[in-house]
N, C-alpha and C positions, 0 to 999 in steps of 0.2 A: 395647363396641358403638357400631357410631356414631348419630346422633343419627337420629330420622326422626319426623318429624309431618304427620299427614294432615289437609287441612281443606278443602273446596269443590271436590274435586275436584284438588286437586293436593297435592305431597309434599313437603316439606321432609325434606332431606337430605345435610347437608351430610357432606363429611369429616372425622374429628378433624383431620390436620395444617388443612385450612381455617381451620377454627375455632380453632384454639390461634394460627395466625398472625394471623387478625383478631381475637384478643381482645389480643394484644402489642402491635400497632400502632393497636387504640385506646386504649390505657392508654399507648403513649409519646406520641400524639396531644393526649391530653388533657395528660399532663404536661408534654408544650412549651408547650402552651395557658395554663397555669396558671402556666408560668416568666416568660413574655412579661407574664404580667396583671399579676403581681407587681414586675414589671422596670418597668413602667408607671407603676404606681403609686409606686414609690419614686422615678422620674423626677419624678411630679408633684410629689413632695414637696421633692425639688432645685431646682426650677422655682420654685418658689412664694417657697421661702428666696432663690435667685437675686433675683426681681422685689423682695422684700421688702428686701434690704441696698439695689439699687440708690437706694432711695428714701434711705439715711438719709447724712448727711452724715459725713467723716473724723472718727474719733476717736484720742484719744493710742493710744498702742499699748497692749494688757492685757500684766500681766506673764508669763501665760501663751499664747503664742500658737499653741500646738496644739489648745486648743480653746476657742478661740474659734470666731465664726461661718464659715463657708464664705462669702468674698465681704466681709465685712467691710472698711470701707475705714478706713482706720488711714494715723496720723502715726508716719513714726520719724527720727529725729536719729541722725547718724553718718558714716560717709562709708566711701566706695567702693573697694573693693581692684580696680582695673583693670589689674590685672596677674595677673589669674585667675580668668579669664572662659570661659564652656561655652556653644556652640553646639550648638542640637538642632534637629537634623537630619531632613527627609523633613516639612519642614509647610507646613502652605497659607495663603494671604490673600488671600481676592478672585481665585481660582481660577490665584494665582500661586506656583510651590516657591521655597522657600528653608528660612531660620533663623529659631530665633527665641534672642536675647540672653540669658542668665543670666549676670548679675553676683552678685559678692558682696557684701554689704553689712553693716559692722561697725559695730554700734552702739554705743552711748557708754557700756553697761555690759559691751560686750565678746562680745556673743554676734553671732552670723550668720546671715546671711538673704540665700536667694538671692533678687535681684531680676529679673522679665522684664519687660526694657526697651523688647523688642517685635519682630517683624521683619524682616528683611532678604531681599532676594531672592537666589537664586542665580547665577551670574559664568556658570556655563557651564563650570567648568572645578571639574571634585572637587579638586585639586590649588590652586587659590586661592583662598583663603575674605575673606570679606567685612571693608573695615575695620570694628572695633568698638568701636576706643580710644575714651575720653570725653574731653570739651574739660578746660582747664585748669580750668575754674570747679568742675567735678560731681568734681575729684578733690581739693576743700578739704578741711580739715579736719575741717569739723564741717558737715553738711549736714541739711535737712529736707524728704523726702522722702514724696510720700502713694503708697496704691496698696491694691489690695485683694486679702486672702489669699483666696489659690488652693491646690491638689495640683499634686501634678508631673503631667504627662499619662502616663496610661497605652496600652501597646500592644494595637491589635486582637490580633495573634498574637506571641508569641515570638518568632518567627523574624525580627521586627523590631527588637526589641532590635541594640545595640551600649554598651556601658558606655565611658567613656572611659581615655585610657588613664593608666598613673599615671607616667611618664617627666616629666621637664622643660620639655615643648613645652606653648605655651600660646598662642592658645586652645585648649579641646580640643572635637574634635568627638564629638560623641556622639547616639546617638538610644535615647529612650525609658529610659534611666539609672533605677535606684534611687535613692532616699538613700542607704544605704550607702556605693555604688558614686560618687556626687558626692564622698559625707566622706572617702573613701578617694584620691582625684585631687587631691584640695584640701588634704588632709592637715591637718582640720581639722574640729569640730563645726558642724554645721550646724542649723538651727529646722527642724522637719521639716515646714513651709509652705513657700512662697515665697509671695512680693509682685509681683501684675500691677502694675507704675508706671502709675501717673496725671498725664500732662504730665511736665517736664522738659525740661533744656537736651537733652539727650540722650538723648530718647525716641522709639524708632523705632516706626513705622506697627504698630495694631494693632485687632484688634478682639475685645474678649470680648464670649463668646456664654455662655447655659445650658451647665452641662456635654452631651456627648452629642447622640442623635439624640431629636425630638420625643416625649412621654408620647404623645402617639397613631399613633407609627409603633410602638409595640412593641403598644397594644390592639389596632392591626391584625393585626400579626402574628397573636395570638392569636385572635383570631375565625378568620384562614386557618388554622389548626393543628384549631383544633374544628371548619371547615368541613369540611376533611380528614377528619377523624374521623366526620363526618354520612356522607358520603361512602364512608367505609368500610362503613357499616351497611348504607347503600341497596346496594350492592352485594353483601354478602354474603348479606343476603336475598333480593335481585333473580335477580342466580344461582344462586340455590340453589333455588327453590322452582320446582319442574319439573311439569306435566301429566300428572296420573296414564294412561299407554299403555291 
């Protein structure tokens, strides 16, 4: 039976499909509500670790460097394999596209770390990609280099993905790559960090930010989700409760 309640002179009575669709889309309402808050919140949490490494000065590198800190700015000694280097593709700097550098970088016990060196704008031409080579000095033998661990960037959607390719051309362009998909073109173990550089003979234009968008653009979001959801209420009561004839 469907629902009906009489009170001052007018009737509440709505339909069931009514009601089965606004009790679905206030419970997906509140669950985006609730995804955003939490999404927020661990933002604030990335925020904080962000501001907090900024402050402390390079340290040697830990022997473990997948968990270590996020942002951590670290010394390593080694030097440069410039002859297998991955350009990633489709990124911005100061509202300009291009690339940005990953180098490889072998350290003096033999493990790898990609480094981004920072970068480069786009030529105009998909078919001409930017010089990347490094001068004579940054491809010595034994070098000491700071920069602070980072993730690889991940993509908004899928469908932005490209892995590079694993043929013998080099540099390779790629956007948005796995680790695997790097170990696999490089044909070679990889730290599954990379290292943002800090200065450098060979250090192109960059700027890190907090990962992501602000801890209070997702609280917003979520207040619009539960505003939504208020909105759904007033409404379904508003038109439903009719003037008894």
């Amino acid at each position: 039976m469907p629902i009906r309640l009489s009170a001052f002179g007018r009737v509440f009575a709505p339909s069931w499909p009514i009601t089965l669709a606004t009790v679905l889309l206030f419970a997906l309402f509140i669950s985006l509500g609730r995804w955003q808050w939490h999404r927020g919140e661990g933002k604030q949490r990335a925020w904080a670790e962000y501001d907090h490494q900024m402050t402390l000065p390079p340290v040697d590198a830990p022997t473990r460097l997948d968990v270590a800190p996020r942002y951590l700015a670290i010394r390593l000694r080694g030097h440069f394999d410039g002859a297998h280097q991955f350009l990633l593709d489709n990124r911005f700097l100061k509202g300009n596209v291009g690339y940005e550098v990953l180098t490889p970088f072998v350290l003096i016990d033999g493990r790898r770390i990609l480094v981004n060196r920072g970068f480069v704008p786009f030529l105009g031409y998909r078919d001409r990609l930017p010089d990347v080579s490094l001068s004579r000095d940054s491809l010595a033998d034994e070098l000491e280099i700071t920069g602070r661990l980072d993730e690889l960037p991940s993509p908004g959607l899928a469908s932005g993905r490209a892995p590079p390719t694993t043929d013998a051309t080099w540099p390779k362009l790629t956007s948005f790559p796995t680790h695997d998909e790097l170990e696999t073109a490089l044909r070679a173990k990889l730290e599954p960090r990379i290292l943002q550089m800090m200065g450098g003979r060979d250090d192109f234009e960059r700027e890190l930010t907090p990962p992501g968008i602000a801890p209070e653009r997702h609280f917003s979001y979520a207040i619009q989700w539960w505003g939504f959801a208020l909105v759904l209420l007033v409404l379904y009561f508003g038109l439903n409760f009719r003037k008894v004839s």
